[in-house]
C-alpha positions as CSV (number, residue, x, y, z in Angstrom):
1,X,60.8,115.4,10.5
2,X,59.7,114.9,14.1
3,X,58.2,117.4,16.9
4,X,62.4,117.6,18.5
5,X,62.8,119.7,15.0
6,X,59.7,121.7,15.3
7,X,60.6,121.9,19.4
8,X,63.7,124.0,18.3
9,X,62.4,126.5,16.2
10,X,58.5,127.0,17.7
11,X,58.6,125.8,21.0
12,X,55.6,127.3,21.9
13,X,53.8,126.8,19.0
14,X,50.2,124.3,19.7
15,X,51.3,120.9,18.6
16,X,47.6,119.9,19.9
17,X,44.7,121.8,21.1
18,X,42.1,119.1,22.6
19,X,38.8,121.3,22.0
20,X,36.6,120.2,25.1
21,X,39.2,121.2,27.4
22,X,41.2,123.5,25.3
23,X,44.5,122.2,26.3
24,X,47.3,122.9,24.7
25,X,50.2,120.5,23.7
26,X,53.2,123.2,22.5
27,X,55.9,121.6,20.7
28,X,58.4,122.0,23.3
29,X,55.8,120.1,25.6
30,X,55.2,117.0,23.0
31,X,59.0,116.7,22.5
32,X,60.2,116.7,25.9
33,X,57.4,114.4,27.5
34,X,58.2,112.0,24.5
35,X,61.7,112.4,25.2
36,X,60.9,111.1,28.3
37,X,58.8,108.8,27.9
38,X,61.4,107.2,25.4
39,X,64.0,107.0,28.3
40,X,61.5,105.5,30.8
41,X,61.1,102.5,27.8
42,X,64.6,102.3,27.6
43,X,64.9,102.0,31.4
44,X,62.8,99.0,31.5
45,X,64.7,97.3,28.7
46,X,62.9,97.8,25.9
47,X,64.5,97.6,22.5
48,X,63.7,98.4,18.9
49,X,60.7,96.0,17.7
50,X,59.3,95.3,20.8
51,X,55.5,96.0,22.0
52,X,53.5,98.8,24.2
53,X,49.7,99.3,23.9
54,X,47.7,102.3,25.4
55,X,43.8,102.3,26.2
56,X,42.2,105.8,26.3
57,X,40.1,108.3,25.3
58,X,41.2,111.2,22.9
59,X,43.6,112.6,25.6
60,X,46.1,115.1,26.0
61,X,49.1,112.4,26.9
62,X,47.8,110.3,23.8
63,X,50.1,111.5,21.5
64,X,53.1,111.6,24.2
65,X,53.3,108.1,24.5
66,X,52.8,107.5,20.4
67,X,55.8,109.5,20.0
68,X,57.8,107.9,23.2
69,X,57.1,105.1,21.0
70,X,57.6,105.8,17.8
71,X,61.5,107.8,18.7
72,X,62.3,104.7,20.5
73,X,61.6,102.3,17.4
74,X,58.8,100.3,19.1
75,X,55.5,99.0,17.7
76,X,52.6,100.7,19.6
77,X,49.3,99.6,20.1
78,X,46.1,101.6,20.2
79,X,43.6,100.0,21.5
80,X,39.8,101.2,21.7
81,X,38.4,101.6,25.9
82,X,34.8,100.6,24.3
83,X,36.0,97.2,24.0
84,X,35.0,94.6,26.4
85,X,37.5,93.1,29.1
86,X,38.6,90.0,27.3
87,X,38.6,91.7,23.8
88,X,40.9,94.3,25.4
89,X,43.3,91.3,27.2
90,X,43.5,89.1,24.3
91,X,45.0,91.9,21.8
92,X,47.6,92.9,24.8
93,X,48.8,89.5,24.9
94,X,48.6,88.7,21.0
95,X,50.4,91.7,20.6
96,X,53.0,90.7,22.9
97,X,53.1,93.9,25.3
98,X,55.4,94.4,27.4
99,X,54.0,97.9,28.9
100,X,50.4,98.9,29.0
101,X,49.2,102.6,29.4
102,X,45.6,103.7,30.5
103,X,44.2,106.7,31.7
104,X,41.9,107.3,34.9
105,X,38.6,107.5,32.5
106,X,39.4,103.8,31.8
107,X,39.8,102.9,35.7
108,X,36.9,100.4,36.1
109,X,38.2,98.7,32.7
110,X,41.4,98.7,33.9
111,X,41.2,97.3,37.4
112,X,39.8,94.3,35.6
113,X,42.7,94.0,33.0
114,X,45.2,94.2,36.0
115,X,46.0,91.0,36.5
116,X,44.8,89.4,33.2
117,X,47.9,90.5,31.4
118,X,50.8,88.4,32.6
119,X,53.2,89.5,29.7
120,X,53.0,93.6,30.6
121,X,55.9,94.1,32.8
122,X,54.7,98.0,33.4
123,X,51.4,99.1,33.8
124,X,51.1,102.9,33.9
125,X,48.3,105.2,34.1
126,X,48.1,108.9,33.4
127,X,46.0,111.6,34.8
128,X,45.5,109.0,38.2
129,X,46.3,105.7,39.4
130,X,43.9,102.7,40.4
131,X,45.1,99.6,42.0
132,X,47.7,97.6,40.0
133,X,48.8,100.5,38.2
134,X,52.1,103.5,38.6
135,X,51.5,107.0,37.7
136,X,52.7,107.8,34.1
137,X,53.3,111.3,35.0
138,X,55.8,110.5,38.1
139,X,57.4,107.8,36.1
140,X,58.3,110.2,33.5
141,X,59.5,113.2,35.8
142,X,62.3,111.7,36.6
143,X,64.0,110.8,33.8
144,X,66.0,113.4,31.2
145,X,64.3,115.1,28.6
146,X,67.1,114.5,26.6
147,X,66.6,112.0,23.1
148,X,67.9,108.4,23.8
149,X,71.1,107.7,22.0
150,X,69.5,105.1,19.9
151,X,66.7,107.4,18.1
152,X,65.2,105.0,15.5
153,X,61.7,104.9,14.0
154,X,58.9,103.0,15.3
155,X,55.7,101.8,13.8
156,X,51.4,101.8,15.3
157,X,50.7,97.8,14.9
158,X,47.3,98.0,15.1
159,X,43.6,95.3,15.2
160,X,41.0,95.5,12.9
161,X,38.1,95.8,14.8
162,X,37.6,92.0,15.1
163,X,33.5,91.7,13.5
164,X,34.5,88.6,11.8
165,X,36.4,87.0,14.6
166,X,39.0,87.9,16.8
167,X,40.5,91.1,15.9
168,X,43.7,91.1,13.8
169,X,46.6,92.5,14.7
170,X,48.6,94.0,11.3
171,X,52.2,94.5,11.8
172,X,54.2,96.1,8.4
173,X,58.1,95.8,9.0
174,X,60.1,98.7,11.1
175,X,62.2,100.4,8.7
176,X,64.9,100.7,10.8
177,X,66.0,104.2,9.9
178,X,66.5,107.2,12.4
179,X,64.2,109.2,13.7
180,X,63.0,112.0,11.2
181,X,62.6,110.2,7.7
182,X,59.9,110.7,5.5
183,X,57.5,107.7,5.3
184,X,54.9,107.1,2.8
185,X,51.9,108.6,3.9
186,X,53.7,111.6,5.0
187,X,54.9,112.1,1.2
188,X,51.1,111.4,0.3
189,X,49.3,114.1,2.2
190,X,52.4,116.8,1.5
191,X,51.4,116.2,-2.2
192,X,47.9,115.4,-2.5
193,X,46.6,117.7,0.2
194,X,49.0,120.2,0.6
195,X,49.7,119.6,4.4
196,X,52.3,121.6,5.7
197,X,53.4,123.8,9.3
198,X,50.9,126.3,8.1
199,X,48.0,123.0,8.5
200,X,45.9,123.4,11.1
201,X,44.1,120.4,11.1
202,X,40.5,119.0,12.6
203,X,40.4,115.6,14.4
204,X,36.9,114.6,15.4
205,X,37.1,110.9,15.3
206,X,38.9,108.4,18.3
207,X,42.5,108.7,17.8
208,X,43.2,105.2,18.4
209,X,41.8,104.9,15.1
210,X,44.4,104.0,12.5
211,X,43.4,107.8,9.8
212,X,42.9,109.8,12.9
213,X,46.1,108.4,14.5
214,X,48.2,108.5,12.0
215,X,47.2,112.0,10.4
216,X,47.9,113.7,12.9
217,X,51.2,112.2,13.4
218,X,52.2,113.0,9.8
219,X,50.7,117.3,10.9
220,X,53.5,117.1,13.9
221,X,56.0,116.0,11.9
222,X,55.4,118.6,9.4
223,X,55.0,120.9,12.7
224,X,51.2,121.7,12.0
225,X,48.3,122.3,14.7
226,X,46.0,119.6,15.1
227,X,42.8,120.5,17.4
228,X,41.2,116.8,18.6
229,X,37.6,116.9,19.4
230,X,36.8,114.3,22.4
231,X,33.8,113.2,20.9
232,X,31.8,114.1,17.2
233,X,29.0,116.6,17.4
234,X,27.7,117.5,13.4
235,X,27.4,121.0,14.9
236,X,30.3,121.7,17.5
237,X,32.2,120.3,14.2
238,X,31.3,123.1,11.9
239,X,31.7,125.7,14.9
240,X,35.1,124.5,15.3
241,X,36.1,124.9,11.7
242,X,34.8,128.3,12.2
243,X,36.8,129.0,15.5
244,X,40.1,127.9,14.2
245,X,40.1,128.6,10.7
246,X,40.4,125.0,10.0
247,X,42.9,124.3,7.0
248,X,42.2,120.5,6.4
249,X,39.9,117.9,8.0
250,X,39.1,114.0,8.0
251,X,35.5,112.9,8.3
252,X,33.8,109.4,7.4
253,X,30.3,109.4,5.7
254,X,27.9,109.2,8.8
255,X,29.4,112.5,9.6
256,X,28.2,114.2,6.4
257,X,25.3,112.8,6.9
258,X,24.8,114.3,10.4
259,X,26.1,117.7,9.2
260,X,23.8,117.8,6.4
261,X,20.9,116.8,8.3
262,X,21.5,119.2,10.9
263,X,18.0,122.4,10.4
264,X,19.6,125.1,7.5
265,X,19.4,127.4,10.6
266,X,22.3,125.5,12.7
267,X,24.2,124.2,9.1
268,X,24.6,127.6,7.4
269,X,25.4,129.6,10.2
270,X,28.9,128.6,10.3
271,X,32.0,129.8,8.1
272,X,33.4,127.1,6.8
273,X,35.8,128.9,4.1
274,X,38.8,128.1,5.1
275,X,38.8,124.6,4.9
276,X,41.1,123.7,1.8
277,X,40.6,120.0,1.6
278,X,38.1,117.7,3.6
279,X,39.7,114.0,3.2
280,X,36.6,111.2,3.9
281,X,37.5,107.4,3.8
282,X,36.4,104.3,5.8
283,X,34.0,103.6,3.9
284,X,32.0,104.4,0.5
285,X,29.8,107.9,0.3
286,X,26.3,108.0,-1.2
287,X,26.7,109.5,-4.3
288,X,24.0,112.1,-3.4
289,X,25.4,112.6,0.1
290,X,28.6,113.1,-1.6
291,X,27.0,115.9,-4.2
292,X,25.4,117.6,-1.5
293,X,29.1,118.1,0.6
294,X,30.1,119.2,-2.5
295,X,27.3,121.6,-3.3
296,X,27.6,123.4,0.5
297,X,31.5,123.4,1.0
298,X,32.7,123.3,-2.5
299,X,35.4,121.7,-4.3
300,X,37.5,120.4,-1.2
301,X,36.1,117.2,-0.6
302,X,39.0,114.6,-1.5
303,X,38.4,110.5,-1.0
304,X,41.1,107.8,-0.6
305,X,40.7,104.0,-0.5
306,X,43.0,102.4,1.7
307,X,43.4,99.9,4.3
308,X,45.2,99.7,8.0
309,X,46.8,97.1,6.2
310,X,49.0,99.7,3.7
311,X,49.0,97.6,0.8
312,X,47.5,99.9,-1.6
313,X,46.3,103.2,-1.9
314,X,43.5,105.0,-4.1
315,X,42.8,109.1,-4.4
316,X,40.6,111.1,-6.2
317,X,39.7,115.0,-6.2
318,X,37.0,116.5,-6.4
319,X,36.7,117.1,-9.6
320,X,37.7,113.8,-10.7
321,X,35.0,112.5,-8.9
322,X,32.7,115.1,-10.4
323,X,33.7,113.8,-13.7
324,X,33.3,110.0,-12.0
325,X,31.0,110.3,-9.5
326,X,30.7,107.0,-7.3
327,X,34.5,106.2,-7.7
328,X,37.0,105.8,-5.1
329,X,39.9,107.2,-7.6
330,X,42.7,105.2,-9.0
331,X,46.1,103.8,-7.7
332,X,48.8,106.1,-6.0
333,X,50.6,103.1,-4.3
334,X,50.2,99.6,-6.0
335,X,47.8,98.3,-9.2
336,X,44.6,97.1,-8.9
337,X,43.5,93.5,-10.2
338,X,39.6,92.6,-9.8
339,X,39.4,88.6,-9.6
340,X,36.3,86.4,-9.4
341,X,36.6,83.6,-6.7
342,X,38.9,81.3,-8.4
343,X,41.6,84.0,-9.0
344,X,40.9,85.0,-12.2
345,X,41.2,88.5,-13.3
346,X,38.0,89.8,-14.8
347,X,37.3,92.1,-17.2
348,X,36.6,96.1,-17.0
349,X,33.1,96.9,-15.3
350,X,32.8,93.6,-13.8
351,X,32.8,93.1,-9.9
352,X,34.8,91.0,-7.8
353,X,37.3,91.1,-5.4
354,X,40.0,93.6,-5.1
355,X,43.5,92.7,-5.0
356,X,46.4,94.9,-4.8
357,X,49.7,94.1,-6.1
358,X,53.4,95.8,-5.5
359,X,51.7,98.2,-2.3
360,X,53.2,97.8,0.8
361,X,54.0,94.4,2.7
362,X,52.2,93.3,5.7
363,X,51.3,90.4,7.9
364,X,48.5,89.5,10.5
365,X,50.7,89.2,14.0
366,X,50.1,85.7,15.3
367,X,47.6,84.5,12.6
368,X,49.4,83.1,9.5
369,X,46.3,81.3,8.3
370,X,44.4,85.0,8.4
371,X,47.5,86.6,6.0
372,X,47.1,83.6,3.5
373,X,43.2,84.1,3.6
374,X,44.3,88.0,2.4
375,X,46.9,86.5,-0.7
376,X,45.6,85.8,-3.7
377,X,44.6,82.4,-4.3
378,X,46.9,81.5,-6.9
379,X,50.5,82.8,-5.4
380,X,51.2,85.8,-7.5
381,X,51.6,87.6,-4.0
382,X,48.9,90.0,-4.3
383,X,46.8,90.9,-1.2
384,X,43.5,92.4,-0.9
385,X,41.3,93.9,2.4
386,X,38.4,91.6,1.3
387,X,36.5,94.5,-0.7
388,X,34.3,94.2,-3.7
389,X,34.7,96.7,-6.4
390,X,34.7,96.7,-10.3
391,X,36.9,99.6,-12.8
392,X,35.8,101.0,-15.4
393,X,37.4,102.3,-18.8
394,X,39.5,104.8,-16.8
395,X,41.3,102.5,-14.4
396,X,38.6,104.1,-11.5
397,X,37.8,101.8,-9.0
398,X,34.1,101.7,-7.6
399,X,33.6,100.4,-4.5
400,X,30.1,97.3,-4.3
401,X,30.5,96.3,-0.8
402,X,32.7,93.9,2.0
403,X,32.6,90.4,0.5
404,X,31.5,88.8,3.5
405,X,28.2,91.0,3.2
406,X,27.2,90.2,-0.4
407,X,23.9,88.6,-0.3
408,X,23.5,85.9,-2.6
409,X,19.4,85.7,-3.5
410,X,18.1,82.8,-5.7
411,X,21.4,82.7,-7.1
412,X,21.7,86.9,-7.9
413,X,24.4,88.7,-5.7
414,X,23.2,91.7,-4.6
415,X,25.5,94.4,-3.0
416,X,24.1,96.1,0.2
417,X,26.3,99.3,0.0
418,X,23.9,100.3,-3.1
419,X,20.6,100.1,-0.7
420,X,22.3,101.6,1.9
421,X,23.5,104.5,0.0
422,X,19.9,105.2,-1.2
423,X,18.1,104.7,2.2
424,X,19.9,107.2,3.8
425,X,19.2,109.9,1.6
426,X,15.3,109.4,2.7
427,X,14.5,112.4,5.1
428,X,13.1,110.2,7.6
429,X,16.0,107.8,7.6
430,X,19.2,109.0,10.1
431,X,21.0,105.5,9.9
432,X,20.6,101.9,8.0
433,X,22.1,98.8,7.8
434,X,21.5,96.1,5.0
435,X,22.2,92.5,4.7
436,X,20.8,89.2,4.2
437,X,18.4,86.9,6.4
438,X,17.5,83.7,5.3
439,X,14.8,82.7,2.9
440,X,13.9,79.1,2.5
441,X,13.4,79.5,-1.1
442,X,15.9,81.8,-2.3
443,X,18.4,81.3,0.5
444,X,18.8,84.5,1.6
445,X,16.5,87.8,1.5
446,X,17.2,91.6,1.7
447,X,16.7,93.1,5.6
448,X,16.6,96.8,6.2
449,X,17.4,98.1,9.5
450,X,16.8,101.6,9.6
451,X,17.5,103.9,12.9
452,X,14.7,106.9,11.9
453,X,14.6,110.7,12.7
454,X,12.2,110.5,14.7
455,X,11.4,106.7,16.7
456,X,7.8,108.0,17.1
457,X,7.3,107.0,13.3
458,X,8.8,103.9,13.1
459,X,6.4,101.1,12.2
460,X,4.7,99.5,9.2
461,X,3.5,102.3,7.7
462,X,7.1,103.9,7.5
463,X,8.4,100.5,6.6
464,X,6.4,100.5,3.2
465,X,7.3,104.0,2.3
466,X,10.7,103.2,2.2
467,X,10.2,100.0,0.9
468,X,8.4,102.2,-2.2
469,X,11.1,104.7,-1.9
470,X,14.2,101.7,-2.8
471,X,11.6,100.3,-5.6
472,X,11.5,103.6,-7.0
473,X,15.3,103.9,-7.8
474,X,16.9,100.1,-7.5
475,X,15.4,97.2,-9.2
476,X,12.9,95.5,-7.4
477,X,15.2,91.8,-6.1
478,X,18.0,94.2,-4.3
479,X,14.8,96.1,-2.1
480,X,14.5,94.9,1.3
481,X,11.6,92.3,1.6
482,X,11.1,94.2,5.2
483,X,12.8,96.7,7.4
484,X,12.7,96.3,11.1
485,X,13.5,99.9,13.2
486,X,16.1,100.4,16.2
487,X,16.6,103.6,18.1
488,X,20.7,103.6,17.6
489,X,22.8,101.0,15.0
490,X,25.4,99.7,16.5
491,X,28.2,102.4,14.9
492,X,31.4,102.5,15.8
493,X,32.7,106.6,16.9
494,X,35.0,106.0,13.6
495,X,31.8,105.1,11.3
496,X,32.2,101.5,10.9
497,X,29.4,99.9,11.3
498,X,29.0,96.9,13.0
499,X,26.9,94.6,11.0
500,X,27.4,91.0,12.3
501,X,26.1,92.2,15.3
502,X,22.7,92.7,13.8
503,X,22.8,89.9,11.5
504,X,24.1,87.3,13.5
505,X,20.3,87.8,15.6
506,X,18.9,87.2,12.5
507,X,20.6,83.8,12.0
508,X,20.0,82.4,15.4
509,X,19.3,78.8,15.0
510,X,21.2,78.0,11.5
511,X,24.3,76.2,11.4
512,X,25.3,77.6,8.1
513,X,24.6,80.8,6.0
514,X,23.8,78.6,3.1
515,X,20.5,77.4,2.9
């Protein structure tokens, strides 16, 4: 399964349709530019296992150079153009590059990179060139459009996004057979999702990304349509899955929350039948958020808990989660063992931190000490992504918060996913972050950030309505002691919120977190 398959028998079938532009990708176009792209690689000597990364926006040539890659057995890295230079440099060269792609949108960045990467060989760009850099489109023109003799399968090594230190790289081993076998996730979405070449599938989030990235790879090697939005709009979204008749979709919460907060005039107006399933993951849904997706769209919203990492994997349907509302769904790939700091397992329906055992293998590239940190502490090779959760008598795993984030208050841990969850319900409320500042008596104390509908309101008196809001539905030691307002939180385009960056301000001055 691989677009040369697909090339054969619908050559002129969209592969891609990029929906700002409306560019096509066909099949035929995807295959032989991959094709080619996997003989330039090959021309400059590189050999199953080794390294490329690309820098771009969601562009058309995006998913040429993935699958350049990933016929020629390589391990490719997407790498996000919001990052700063040096974040951008370092994972290059801990990733061991040996060619680095860009695109003209990225020129300033990549003037600077230029000569800060002394392990790229190649530097290419596509759509233009800049200093320091050869056009990937005249690289490629000359070489056959033939497949390379030695077709084997690749792999994306990609970073976590690096909020608790430098970003690591997570590398799961090549599996060394030819191009066109079925991996995991493929076998996942055919079964729980019913992809297929009939999918026509809606991108909206970054595709260097590692859902968006690899979901659509699995649609073209089922030979589905994918159409890639540049950038997330709540309502060019639903206007799309009107346009196209979209089949199946992958959103994160923030985006239901935008789409349900659009006016009933601009939310309703849009067919939205033909979407099948609507997968969300990245990280936990309000409950009511959740109810409300439900409610408008139907049955179709699915959830899966899973990591970059691939060592475990959790699904449930909709109606599962009807039935357990909250939960993340139970184990397709790997069992689930809840331990308490020590390593021990606890018991059902108490929280700690989530291990996986017999998933998939990985390893943080370059940063052994960061892959022991991820084992569990007493050898039994289990791994976990640093997640606190609890299951209940059902084996379904609820999700309490990143570990790192728990806030311990006079000695009672408090979970901010819960307050967050509630807080953004509010109607005044489009974004919040929760974590801990300190407290000289209790250590640490509950901070609200909120980003409001409308900035004109932000102030005390909002503050103490939602202050009164949380104490109405959440005991009263997990509501925030105070809640300070921005005009944007620092979000990631995938939804990942970036919450060091606002709590690090916060702890300006301590040497520890303990207090």
């Amino acid at each position: 399964m691989h677009p040369g398959i697909h090339a054969a028998t619908h050559p002129d079938k969209p592969a891609f349709i990029f929906a700002g532009s409306g560019e096509t990708v066909t099949y035929q176009q995807l295959n032989d530019g991959s094709n080619r792209g996997a003989q330039l690689f090959r021309s400059l000597g590189l050999k199953p296992g080794d390294h490329i990364a690309l820098m771009m926006e969601n562009n058309p040539a995006f998913f040429q150079i993935c699958w350049a890659a990933q016929r020629s057995g390589l391990y490719y890295t997407a790498i996000s153009y919001r990052l700063q230079e040096d974040e951008v440099a370092y994972i290059v060269s801990d990733c061991e590059a040996r060619v680095f792609i860009t695109s003209a949108a990225q020129a300033e960045l990549a003037r600077k990179l230029a000569e800060t990467m002394p392990g790229v060989h190649a530097r290419y760009m596509v759509d233009g060139t800049t200093d320091g850099f050869e056009s990937w489109e005249a690289a490629i023109a000359g070489m056959p459009a033939e497949p390379i003799a030695d077709e084997t399968e690749g792999s994306d090594m990609l970073y976590s996004s690096g909020t608790t230190g430098r970003p690591k790289g997570i590398k799961v081993p090549l599996s060394g057979e030819p191009l066109g076998g079925v991996p995991g996730l493929l076998a996942l979405v055919q079964g729980l999702y019913g992809f297929s070449e009939n999918t026509l599938y809606l991108s909206p989030a970054p595709l260097y990304h590692s859902a968006p990235l690899r979901y659509n790879i699995a649609v073209t090697r089922l030979g589905g349509t994918s159409v890639v939005m540049e950038r997330f709009d709540a309502d060019w979204c639903l206007e799309l899955i009107e346009q196209y008749r979209i089949t199946h979709a992958q959103f994160v919460p923030t985006m239901f929350v935008r789409m349900l907060k659009l006016p009933d005039a601009a939310r309703l107006r849009h067919d939205v039948s033909s979407l099948q399933v609507a997968i969300h993951a990245a990280a936990p849904c309000p409950v009511q958020v959740k109810q409300q997706m439900i409610e408008w769209w139907g049955e179709v919203i699915y959830e899966y808990y899973a990591g970059t990492e691939g060592n475990g994997f959790c699904a449930i349907s909709p109606q599962e989660w009807l039935a357990h509302p909250g939960s993340v769904g139970r184990p397709l790939l790997g069992e689930i063992h809840i331990c308490d700091d020590e390593g021990n397992e606890l018991s059902t329906g108490q929280a700690g931190t989530i291990y996986f055992s017999g998933g998939g293998d990985f390893e943080y590239y370059n940063d052994p000490d960061k892959t022991a940190d991820s084992r569990h502490p007493k050898d039994k090779g289990w791994s976990t992504l640093g997640d606190m959760g609890y299951l209940d008598d059902e084996g379904y795993l609820y999700l309490t918060d990143r570990k790192t984030f728990m806030i311990i208050s006079g000695g009672v841990n408090i979970y901010p996913q819960e307050i967050e969850n509630l807080l953004v319900t509010h109607p005044k409320v489009t974004d919040v972050a929760v974590f801990g500042v300190p407290n000289e008596e209790f250590g640490e104390e509950v901070k609200g950030v909120v980003q409001p509908a409308d900035m004109g309101e932000a102030g005390p008196a909002l503050a103490e309505e939602l202050i009164v809001f949380c104490r109405e539905h959440l005991s009263h030691v997990k509501c925030p002691r105070s809640i300070d307002f921005l005009e944007d939180l620092p979000r990631h385009p995938t939804g990942k919120l970036y919450k060091r960056l606002l709590r690090d301000k916060y702890w300006e001055g301590h040497d520890s977190r303990i207090l």
